[in-house]
N, C-alpha and C positions, 0 to 999 in steps of 0.2 A: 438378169443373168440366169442362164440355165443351169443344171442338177452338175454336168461338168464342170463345165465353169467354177462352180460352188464350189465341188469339192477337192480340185487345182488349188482355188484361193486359201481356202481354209488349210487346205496342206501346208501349201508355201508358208500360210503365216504361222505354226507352228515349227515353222523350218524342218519337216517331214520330206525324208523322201518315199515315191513307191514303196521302196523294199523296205524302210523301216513301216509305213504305214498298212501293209499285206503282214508284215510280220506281229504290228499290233492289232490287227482284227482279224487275222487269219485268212482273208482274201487274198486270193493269187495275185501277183503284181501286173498279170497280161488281164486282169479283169480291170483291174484301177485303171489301168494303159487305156481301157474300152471305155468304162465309164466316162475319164476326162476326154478322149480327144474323138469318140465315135458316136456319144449323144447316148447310149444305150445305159438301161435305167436298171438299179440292183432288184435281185429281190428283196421282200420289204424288212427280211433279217438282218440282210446287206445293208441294207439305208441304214439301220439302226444301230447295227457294230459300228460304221462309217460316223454317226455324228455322234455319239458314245466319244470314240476313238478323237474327233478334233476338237471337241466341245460346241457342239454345234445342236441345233434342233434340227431333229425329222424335219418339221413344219418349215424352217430355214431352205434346206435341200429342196424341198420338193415345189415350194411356192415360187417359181421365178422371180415375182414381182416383191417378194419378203426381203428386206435391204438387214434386216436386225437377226444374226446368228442365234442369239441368245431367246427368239420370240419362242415363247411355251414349251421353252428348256425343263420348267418345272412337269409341266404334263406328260413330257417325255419319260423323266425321273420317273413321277406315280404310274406310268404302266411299268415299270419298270419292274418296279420295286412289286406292283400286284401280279405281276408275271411270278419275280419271285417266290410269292408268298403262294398265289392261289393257281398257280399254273397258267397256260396257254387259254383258256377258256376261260378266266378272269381275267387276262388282258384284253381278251376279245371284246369282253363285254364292257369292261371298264371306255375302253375306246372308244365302243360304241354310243356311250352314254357321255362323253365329254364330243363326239361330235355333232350326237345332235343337240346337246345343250349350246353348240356355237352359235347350230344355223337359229340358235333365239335372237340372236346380234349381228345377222347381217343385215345393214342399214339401218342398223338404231344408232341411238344419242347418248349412250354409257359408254364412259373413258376408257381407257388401258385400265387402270386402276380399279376401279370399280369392279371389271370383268376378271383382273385375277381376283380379286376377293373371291368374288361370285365360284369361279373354278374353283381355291383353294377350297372354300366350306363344302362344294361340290365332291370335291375328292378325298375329304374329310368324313363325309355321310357314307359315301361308298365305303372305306375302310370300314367304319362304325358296325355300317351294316352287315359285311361279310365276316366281320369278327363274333356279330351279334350271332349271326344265322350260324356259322360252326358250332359255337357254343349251346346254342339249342337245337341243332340237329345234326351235328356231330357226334356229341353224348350219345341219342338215341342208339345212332347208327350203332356204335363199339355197345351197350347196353342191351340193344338185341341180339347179337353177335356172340356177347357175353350170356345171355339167357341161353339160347340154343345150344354155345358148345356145350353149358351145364345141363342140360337136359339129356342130351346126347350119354 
């Protein structure tokens, strides 16, 4: 199924219309109209209010061949959530590192199962890390900042 198609389906089965679903992600309703029925693809904010908004994953919408809504609903959440916390340029990076940790498992022999693990402790260490790294050069930053205006 394509990105349309996808997101018709998942509309209908939330029993969404356009104008309530533009009204829940703030997309125009002549854009959802383009999306399902003219093949044209959001930008990638758009994707992501869009499957936010049905409960869907990015990775769902975008994979034609992906039959499971639900696939890497979790991944979607942790940039999510590190968007929140660390901005734009922590989502960026956070993404970039859950996608090339995929391409480890194209054509290997570890389950579904196995691989969220794998992700989960993966996205576990990146918090760790970024909470570690503010806190030790974070402090700096507001401490030299602090020294200067006292000198001043």
């Amino acid at each position: 199924m394509v990105f349309g198609e996808k997101l018709k389906s998942a509309r209908l089965a939330l029993d969404l219309s356009q104008k309530e679903l533009a009204e829940k992600t703030g997309i125009s309703e002549r854009s959802l109209y383009s999306y399902e029925q003219n093949g044209i693809l959001p930008r990638s904010g758009n994707i992501r209010k869009l499957a936010d908004a049905l409960n869907v994953s990015v990775g769902y919408l975008l994979d034609e061949e992906e039959t499971d809504p639900q696939k890497d609903i979790s991944q979607d959440i942790f940039i999510a959530n590190v968007k929140n916390e660390y901005g734009i340029k922590g989502a960026r990076e956070a993404t970039e590192i859950l996608t090339r940790a995929s391409t480890l498992f194209a054509g290997g022999e570890l389950d579904e199962e196995a691989k969220d693990i794998f992700f989960q402790s993966l996205m576990e260490v990146y918090l760790e890390s970024k909470e570690e790294a503010r806190s030790k050069f974070g402090g700096k930053k507001r401490a030299s900042r602090s020294r200067k205006a006292a000198e001043k």
